[in-house]
C-alpha positions in Angstrom: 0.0 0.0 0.0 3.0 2.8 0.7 4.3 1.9 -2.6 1.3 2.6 -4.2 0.2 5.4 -2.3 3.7 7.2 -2.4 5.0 6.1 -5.5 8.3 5.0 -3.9 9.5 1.5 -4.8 10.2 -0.6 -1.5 12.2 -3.7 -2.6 11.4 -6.9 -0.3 13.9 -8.3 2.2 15.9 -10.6 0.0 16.8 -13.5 2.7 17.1 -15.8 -0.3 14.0 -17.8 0.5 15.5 -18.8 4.3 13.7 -18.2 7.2 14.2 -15.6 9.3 15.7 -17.3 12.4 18.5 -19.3 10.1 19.1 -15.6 7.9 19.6 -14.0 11.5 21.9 -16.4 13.0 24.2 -16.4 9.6 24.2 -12.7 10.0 25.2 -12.6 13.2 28.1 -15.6 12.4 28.9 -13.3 10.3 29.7 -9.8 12.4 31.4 -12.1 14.9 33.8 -13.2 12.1 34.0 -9.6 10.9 34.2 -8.5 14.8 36.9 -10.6 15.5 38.8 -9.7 12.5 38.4 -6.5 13.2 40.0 -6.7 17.2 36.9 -5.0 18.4 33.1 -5.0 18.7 31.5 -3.3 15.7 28.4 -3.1 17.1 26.9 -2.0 20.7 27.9 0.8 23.2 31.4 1.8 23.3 33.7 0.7 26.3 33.2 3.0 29.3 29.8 3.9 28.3 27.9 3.8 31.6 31.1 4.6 34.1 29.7 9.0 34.7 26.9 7.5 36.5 28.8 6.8 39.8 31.0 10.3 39.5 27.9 12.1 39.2 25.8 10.5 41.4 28.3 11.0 44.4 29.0 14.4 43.3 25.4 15.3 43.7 25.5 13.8 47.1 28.6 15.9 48.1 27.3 19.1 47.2 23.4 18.7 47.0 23.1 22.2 46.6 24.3 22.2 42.9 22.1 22.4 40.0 22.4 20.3 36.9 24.3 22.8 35.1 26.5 22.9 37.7 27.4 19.5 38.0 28.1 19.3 33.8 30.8 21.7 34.6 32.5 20.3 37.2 32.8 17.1 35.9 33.3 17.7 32.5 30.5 15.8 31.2 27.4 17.1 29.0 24.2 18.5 31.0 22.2 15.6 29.3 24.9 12.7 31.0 24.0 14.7 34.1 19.8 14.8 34.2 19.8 11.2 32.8 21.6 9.8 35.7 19.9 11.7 38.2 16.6 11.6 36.9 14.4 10.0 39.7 17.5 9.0 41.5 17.2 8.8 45.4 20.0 9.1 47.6 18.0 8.3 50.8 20.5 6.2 52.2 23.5 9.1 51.8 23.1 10.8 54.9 19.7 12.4 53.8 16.9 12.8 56.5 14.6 9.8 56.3 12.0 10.6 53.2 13.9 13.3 51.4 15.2 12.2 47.9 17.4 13.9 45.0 15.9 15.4 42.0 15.8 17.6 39.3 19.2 19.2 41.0 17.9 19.6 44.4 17.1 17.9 47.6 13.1 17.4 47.9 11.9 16.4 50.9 8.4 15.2 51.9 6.6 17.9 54.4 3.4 16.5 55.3 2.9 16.1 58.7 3.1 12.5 60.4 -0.5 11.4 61.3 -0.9 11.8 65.4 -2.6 8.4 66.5 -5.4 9.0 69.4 -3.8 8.3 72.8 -0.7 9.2 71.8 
């Protein structure tokens, strides 16, 4: 239908009549011979992908007063790194008074009062 509609010609898969389970596992044979070859993964995330989340995470708990901007400079990573390792991160257990949590840059913490039993 999007070929008619569009006018675009949209060539099939050619798998050469296999199914798709045996055309994926030759493909991947394949990139593991080409990977190996090559001394290195060509596909996936890059080593040390993943390692700022422990730097920034326990420079937010050092200085819980500093915004996401803040911590991008300091540590030399990109304000995006920063917000998608906090984001929704609680640090609850790092000296932080019992419901209080990190977000968004700051230190929220919950202000309702504590419900006051009768006969207490």
């Amino acid at each position: 239908d999007l070929e008619r509609i569009s006018g675009i010609a949209i060539p099939k898969n050619k798998r050469n009549y296999r199914k798709q389970a045996l055309h994926l596992r030759m493909a991947r044979s394949n990139l593991e011979i080409l990977s190996e070859d090559a001394g290195h993964a060509l596909q996936g995330r890059p080593k040390g992908s993943g390692e700022k989340r422990e730097l920034i995470r326990s420079y937010a708990r050092e200085h819980p007063d500093a915004n996401h901007s803040d911590i991008a400079k300091a540590l030399g990573v990109s304000r995006s790194t920063v917000i998608k390792w906090l984001r929704g991160w609680r640090c609850d257990t790092d000296g932080l008074p019992d419901g209080a949590w990190y977000e968004d840059g700051h230190i929220h913490v919950d202000m309702t009062e504590p419900e006051i039993k009768a006969g207490e």
